[in-house]
Structure formats: structure tokens, C-alpha cells
C-alpha positions as a LaTeX table, in Angstrom:
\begin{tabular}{lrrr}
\hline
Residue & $x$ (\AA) & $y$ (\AA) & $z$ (\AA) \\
\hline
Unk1 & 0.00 & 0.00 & 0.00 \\
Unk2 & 1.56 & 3.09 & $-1.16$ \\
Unk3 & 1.88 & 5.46 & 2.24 \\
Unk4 & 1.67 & 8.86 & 1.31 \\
Unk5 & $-1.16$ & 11.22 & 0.45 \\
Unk6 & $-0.98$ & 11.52 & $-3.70$ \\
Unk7 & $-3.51$ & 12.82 & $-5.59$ \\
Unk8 & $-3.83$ & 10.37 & $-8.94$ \\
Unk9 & $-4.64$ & 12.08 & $-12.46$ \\
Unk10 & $-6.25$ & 9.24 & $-14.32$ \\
Unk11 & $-8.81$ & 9.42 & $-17.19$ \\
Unk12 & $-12.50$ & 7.32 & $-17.49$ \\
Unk13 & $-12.10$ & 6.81 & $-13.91$ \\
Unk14 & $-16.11$ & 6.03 & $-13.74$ \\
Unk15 & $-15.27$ & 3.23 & $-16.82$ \\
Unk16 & $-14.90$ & $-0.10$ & $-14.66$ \\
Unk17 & $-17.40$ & $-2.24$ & $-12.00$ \\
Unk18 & $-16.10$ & $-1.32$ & $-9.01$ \\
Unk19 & $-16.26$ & 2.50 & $-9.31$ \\
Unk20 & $-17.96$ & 4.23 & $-6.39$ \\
Unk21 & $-18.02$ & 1.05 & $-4.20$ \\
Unk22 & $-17.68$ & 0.92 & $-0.51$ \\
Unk23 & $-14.38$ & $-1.49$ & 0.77 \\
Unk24 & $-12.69$ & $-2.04$ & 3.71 \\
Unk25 & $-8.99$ & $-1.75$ & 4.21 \\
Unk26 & $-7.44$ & $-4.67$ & 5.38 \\
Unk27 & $-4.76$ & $-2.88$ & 7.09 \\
Unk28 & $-6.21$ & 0.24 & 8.44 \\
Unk29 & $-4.22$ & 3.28 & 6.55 \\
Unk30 & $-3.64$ & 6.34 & 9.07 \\
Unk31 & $-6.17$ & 4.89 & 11.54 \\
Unk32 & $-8.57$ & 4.65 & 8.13 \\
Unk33 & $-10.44$ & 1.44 & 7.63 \\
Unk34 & $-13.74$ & 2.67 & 5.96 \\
Unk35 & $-12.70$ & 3.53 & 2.04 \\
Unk36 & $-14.33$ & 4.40 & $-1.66$ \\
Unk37 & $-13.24$ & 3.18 & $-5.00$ \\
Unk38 & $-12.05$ & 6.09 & $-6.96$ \\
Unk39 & $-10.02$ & 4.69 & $-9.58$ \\
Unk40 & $-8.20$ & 1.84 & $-11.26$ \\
Unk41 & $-4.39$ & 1.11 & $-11.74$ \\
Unk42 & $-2.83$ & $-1.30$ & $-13.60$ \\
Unk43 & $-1.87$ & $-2.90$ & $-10.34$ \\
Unk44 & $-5.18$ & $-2.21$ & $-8.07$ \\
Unk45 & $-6.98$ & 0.34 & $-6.99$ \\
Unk46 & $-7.27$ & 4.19 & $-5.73$ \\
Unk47 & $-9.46$ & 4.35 & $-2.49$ \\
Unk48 & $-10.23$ & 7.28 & $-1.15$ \\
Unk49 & $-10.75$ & 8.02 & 2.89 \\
Unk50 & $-12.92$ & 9.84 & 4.49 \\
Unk51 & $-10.17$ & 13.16 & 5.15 \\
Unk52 & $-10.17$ & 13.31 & 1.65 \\
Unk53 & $-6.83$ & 11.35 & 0.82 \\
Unk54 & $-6.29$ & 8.69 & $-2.19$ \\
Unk55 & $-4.14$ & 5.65 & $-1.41$ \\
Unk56 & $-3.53$ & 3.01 & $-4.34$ \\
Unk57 & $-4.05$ & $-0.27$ & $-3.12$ \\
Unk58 & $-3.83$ & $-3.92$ & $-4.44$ \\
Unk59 & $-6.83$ & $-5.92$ & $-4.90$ \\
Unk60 & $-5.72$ & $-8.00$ & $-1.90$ \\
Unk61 & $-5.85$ & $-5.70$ & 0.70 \\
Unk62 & $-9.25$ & $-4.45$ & 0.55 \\
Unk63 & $-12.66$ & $-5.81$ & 0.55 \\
Unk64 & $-15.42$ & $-4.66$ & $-1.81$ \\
Unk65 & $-18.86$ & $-4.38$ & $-0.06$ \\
\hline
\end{tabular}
């Protein structure tokens, strides 16, 4: 899980499933556990916490309500 607080320029970010979901971090980011699916990587994902931050994590450590 990348630790630091980037914001992630990426284009059709509403194109795929998972989009908009509600997950669950695995291992709680910053005392974060609660998340939303924001974007896609080649790798994973882009969650984004409630303060705002996006965090680009792989599929394995979250889980998709």
C-alpha cells in the first residue's frame, strides 16, 4: 500500500465495475479502515478516505462491499 497522500490524475475513472463502491482496508491506513473506489491502476486500486486522501491499493488488501 503506497503510504503517502498523492492525488492520482487518471482518465475514465467512472469506466470499470467497481467504481464508487464501498471497501474495507485490510490494514487500516492512518487509523482509516472505511474507504471508496475512486479509480483503477494497472496494479489495483485508488481508495479514497474519508479526510479526503487517495491511497492506491492492491486488490488483496481491501474488501469490496
Amino acid at each position: 500500500m503506497n503510504k503517502s497522500k498523492i492525488k492520482y490524475d487518471y482518465d475514465n475513472k467512472e469506466d470499470f465495475e467497481q467504481y464508487g463502491k464501498h471497501c474495507w482496508l485490510l490494514t487500516p491506513w492512518k487509523g482509516y479502515r472505511s474507504a471508496t473506489i475512486v479509480g483503477q491502476t494497472d496494479k489495483g486500486y485508488i481508495v479514497q478516505v474519508s479526510s479526503g486522501a487517495e491511497i492506491e491499493v492492491y486488490p488483496d488488501e481491501i474488501e469490496i462491499d
